[in-house]
C-alpha positions in Angstrom: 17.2 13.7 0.4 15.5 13.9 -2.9 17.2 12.7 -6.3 17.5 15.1 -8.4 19.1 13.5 -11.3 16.1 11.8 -13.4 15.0 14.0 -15.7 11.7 13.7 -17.8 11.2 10.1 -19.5 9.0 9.8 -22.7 6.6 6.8 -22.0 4.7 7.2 -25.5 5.1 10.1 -27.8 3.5 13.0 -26.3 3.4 11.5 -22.8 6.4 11.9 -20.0 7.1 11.3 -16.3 7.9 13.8 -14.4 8.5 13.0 -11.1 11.0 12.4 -7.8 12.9 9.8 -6.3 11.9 10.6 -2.2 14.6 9.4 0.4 13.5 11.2 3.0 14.1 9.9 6.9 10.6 10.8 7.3 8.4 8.1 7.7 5.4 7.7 4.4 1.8 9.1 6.1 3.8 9.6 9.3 3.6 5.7 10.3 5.2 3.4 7.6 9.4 3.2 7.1 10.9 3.4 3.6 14.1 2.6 3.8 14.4 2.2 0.5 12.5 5.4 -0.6 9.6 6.0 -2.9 9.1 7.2 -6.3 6.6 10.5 -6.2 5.2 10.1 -9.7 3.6 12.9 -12.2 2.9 12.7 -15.7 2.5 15.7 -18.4 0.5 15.2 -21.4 0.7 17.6 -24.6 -1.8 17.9 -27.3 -2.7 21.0 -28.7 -2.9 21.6 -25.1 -0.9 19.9 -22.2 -2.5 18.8 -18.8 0.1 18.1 -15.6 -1.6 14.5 -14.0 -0.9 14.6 -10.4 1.8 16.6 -8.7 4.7 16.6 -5.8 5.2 17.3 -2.4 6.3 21.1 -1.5 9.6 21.6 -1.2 12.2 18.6 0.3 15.2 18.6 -1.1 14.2 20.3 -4.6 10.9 18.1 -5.0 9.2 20.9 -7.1 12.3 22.5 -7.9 13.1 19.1 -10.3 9.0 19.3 -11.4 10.2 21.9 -13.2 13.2 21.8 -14.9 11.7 18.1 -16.2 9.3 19.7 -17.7 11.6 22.4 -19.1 14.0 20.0 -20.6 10.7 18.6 -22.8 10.4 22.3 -23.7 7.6 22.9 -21.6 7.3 26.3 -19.6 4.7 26.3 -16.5 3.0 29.3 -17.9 2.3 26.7 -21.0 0.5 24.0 -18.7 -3.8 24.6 -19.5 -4.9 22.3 -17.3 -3.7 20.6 -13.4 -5.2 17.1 -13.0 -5.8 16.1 -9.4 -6.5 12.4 -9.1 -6.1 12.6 -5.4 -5.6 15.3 -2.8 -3.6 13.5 -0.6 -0.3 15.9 0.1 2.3 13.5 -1.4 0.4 14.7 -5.0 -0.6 18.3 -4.1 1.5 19.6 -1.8 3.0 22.0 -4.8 -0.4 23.0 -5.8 -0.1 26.5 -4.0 3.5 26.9 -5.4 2.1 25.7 -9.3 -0.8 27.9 -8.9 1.2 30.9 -9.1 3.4 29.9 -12.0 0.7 28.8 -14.0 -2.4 31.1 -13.2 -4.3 30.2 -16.0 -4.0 26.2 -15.4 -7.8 25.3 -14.7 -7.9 22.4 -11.8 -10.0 19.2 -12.2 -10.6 16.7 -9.5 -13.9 14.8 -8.9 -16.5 16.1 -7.3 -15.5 15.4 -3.8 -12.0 16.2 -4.7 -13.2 20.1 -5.2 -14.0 20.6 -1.6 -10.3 18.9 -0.8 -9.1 21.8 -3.0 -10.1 24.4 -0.9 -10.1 22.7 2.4 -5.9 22.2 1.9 -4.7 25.1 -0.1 -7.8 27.7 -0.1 -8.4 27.6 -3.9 -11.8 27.9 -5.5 -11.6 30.0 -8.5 -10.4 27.8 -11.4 -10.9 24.7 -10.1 -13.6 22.4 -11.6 -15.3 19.4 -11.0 -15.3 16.5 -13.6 -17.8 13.9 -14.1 -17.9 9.8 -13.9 -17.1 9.0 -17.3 -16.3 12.8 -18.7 -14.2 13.4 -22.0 -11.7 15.9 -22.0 -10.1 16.5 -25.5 -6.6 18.2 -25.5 -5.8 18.3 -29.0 -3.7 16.8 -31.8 -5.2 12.8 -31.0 -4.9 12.8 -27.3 -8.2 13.1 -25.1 -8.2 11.9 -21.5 -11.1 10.7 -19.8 -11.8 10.3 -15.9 -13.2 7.4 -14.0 -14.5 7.6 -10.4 -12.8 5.1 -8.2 -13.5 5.9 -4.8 -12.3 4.6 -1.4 -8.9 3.8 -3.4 -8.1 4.8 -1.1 -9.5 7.9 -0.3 -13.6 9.3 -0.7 -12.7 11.4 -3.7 -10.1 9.8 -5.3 -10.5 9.2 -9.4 -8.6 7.9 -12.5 -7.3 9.2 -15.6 -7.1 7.4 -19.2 -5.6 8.6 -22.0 -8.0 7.0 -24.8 -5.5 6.9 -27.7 -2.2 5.3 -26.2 -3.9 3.6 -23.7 -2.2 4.9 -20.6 -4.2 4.5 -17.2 -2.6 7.3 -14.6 -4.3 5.5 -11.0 -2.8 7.8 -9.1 -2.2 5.6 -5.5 -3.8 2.6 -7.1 -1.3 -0.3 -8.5 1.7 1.7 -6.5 4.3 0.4 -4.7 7.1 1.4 -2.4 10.4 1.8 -3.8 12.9 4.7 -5.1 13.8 4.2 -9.0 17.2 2.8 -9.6 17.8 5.1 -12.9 14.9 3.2 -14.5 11.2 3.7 -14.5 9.6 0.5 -16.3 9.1 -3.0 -16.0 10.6 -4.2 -18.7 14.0 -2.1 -17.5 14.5 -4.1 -14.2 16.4 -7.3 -13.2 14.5 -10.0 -12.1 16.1 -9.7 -8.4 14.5 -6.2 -8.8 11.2 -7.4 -10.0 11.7 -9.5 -6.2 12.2 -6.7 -4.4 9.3 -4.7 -6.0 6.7 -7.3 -5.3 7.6 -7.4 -1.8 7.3 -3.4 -1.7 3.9 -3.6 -3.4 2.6 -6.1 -0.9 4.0 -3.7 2.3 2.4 -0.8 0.2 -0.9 -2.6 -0.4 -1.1 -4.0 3.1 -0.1 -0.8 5.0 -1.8 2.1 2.7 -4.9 0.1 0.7 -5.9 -2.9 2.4 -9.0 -1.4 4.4 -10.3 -0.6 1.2 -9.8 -4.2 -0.6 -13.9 -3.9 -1.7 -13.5 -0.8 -3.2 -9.8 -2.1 -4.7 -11.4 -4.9 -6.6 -14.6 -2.7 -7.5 -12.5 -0.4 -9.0 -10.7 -3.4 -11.1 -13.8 -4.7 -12.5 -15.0 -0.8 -13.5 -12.0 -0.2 -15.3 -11.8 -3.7 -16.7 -13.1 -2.4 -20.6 -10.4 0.1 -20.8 -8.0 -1.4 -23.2 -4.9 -0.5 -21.2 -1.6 -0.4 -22.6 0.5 1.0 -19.8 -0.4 1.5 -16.0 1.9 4.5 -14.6 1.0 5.2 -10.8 2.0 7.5 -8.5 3.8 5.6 -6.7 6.3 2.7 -7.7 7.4 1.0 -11.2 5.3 2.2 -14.9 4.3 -1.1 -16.2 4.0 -0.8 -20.2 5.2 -4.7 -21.0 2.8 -6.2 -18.7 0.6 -4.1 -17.0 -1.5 -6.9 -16.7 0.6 -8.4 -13.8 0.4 -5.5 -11.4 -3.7 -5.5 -11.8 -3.3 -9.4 -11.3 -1.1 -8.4 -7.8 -3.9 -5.9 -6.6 -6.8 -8.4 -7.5 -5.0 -11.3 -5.5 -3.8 -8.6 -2.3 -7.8 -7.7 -2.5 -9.3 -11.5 -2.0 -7.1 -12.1 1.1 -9.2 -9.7 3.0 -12.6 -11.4 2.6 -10.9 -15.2 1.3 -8.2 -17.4 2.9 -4.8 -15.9 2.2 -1.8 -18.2 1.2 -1.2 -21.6 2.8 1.9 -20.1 5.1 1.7 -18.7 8.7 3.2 -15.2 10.3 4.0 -16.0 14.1 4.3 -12.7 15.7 6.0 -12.5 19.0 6.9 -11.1 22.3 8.1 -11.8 25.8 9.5 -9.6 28.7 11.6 -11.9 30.3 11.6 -15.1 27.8 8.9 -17.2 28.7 6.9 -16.8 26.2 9.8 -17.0 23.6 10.0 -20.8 24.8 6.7 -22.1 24.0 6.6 -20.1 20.7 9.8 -22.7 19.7 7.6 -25.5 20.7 4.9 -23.9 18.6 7.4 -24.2 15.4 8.8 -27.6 16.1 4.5 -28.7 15.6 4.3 -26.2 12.4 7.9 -27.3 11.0 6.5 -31.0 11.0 4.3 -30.1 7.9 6.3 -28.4 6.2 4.7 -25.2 5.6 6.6 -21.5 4.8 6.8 -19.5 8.6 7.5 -15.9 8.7 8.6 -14.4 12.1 8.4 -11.3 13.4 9.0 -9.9 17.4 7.6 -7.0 18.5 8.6 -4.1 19.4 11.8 -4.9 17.3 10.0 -5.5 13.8 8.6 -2.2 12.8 4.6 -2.9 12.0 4.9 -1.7 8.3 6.8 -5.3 7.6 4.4 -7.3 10.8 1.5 -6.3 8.3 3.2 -7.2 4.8 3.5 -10.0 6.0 0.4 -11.2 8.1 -2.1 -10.1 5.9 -0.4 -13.0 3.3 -0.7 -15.9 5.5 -3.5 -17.5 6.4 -1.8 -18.3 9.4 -0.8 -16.5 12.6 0.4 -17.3 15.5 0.1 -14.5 18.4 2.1 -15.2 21.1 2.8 -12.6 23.6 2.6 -12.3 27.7 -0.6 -10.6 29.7 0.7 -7.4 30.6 -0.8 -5.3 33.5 -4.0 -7.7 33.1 -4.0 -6.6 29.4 -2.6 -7.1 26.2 1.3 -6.6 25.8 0.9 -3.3 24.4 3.2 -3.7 21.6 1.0 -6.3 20.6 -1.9 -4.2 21.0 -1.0 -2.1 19.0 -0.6 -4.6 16.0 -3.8 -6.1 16.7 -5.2 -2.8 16.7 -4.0 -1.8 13.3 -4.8 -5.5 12.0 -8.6 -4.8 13.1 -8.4 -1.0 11.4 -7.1 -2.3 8.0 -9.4 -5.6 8.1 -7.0 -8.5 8.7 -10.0 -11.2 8.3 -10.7 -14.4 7.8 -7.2 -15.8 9.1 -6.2 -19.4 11.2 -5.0 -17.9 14.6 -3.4 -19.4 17.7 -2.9 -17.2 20.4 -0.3 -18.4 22.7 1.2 -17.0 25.9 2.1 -16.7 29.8 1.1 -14.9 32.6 2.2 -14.1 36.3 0.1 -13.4 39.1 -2.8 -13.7 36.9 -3.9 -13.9 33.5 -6.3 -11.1 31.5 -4.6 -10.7 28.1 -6.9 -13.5 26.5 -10.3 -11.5 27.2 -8.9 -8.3 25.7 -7.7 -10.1 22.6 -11.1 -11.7 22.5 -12.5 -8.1 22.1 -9.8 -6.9 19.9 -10.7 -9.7 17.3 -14.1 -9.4 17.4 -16.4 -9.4 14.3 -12.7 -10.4 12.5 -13.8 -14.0 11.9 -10.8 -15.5 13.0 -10.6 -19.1 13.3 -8.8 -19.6 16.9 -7.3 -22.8 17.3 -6.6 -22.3 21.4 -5.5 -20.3 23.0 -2.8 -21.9 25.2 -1.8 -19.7 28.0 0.0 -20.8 31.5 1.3 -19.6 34.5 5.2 -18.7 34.6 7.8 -20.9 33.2 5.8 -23.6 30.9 6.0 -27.1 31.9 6.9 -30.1 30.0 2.9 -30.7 29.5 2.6 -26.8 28.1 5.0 -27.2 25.2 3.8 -30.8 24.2 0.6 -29.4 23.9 1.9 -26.0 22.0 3.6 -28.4 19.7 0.7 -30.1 18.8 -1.2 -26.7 18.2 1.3 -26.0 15.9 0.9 -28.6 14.1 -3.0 -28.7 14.1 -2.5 -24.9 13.1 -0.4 -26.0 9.9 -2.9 -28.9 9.1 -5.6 -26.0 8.7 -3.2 -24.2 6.6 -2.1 -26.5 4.4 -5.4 -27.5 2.8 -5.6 -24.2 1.6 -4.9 -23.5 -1.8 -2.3 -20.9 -3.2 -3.2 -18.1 -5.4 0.3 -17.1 -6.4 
């Protein structure tokens, strides 16, 4: 279901969102729950002429259907919109383009110039649509003038940003967004601090499951835009930050450096057993980390969905991956973490890689291959043959606590 019961917010004069609160069962780019929804953002601007910055998803609940009568309740018709800003051409921000297209015939399109092949290659459109420059000046009228930046790999090939020069408003389209539905607010200075909590833990699970492959490009993108005087950050996704958009570009910097730094001085231990052995020398694992005292996250898989295994692994420094050989192999719900952890470029972390086997082992070569050119720092592995003995979980209670030693010099960013 969408809510349809937010209607346009001014966010300076002349400036409005316009956009949906998504809480669909489906699951965000097919893979990632959001249980808690996710704000589909769009922003109109009105000069002497008015440009739409990104759009909605097609249909779902009255998606579109509330596009509209937002931007009739600011006194805007579609037949008035000149011009259709596409930061990105992912469908979450285009999927109404066909359906906006025919009430606003005249609107001329502008993406970047990788964007304009996207434009065609998802809805068939070539007339009208245009590509804009690095760095390009469009002037709307009546003080407002928008200008595009090129920021691409954030986290698609083509994607762009748009500033509006005279109130200082950066539209980043997926860049600085977070998961989350609105809870009849829109800004950061609106929201409760056990709000602000819950936020920052959605930004993190949005940053490590959407954007963290493209951490160089993130932080590239940071430094480009870095002269902009920027008043107010309003994404596409997640919260509009106009008291301190500072701290959202001070998240996304510090998400960035975990991928090719040390992350925080905490560990993930990510888990799973068919028939419990395993389960018993991951305890003996903790009793070694609990003895220095540093923060433990744990997740077992297949039980914890890989959207929050990610969150929270690509934080740590830390992991422990303890899991059983399966079939000679990896236990494939394991795999299939590892496999996303390699995709997304989970580097530079303090692993120990723990587990049991039964008529043979075979799940430590695989993982070797899986983590390859990763540059993990393995501290084992420990692996044993059925039941472990008294000897086996001495030994995984020291690793623990080596692990934690390794950990604990490192220094927090937060």
């Amino acid at each position: 279901m969408v809510g349809l019961n937010m209607g346009a917010q001014e966010i300076v004069p002349g400036i409005h969102w316009t956009g949906v609160n998504d809480y669909t069962n489906d699951l965000f780019e097919g893979i990632w729950p959001i249980p808690h929804g996710v704000s589909i953002n769009s922003y109109v601007v009105k000069g002497d002429k008015i440009a739409l910055i990104d759009l909605v998803k097609a249909g779902g609940g009255g998606s579109s259907e509330n596009l509209i009568d937002q931007l009739g309740s600011i006194g805007i018709k579609m037949k008035d919109i000149d011009y259709l800003v596409i930061n990105h051409l992912e469908p979450d921000h285009t999927g109404f383009l066909n359906h906006i297209r025919e009430l606003c015939p005249n609107a001329e399109i502008l993406s970047s110039e990788k964007g304009v092949p996207l434009v065609e290659a998802f809805y068939g459109m070539k007339e009208g649509v245009r590509a804009v420059k690095d760095g390009e000046k469009l002037d709307l009228g009546n003080g407002k003038q928008l200008a595009f930046y090129y920021a691409p790999n954030v986290h698609w090939p083509e994607t762009m940003v748009t500033y509006e020069e005279s109130s200082g408003v950066l539209f980043p389209c997926d860049a600085f967004g977070s998961f989350g539905a609105f809870k009849g607010y829109i800004f950061d200075d609106q929201i409760t601090p056990e709000d602000h909590e819950f936020f920052e833990r959605e930004t993190l699970r949005y940053y490590a499951n959407i954007v963290a492959t493209f951490s160089n490009s993130v932080i590239k993108a940071i430094e480009k835009l870095g002269a902009l005087d920027i008043k107010v950050i309003a994404p596409s996704h997640g919260l509009i930050w106009r008291e301190n958009p500072g701290e959202i570009i001070k998240r996304y910097q510090r998400y960035a450096s975990y991928m090719s730094e040390e992350a925080e001085p905490e560990i993930t231990v990510i888990w799973g057993t068919m028939y419990g052995n395993t389960e018993t020398i991951m305890r003996a694992v903790l009793r070694g980390i609990a003895q220095e005292g540093i923060p433990v996250k744990i997740h077992k898989v297949p039980e914890t969905d890989a959207s929050w295994v990610l969150a929270s692994a690509w934080q740590s420094a830390g992991l422990v991956i303890a899991m059983p050989t399966y079939e000679y192999n990896i236990f494939p719900p394991m795999d299939y973490i590892l496999n996303l952890m390699k995709l997304k470029h989970y580097w530079h972390k303090k692993v120990l890689r723990i587990g049991s086997f039964g008529w043979v082992g075979g799940a430590q070569k695989h993982f070797n291959n899986r983590i390859e050119r990763m540059n993990w720092e393995c501290i084992g592995p420990l692996e044993y043959q059925g039941a472990p003995t008294a000897e086996d979980l001495a030994l995984a209670e020291k690793k623990g606590r080596e692990l934690a030693m390794a950990v604990k010099k490192i220094p927090s960013k937060r």
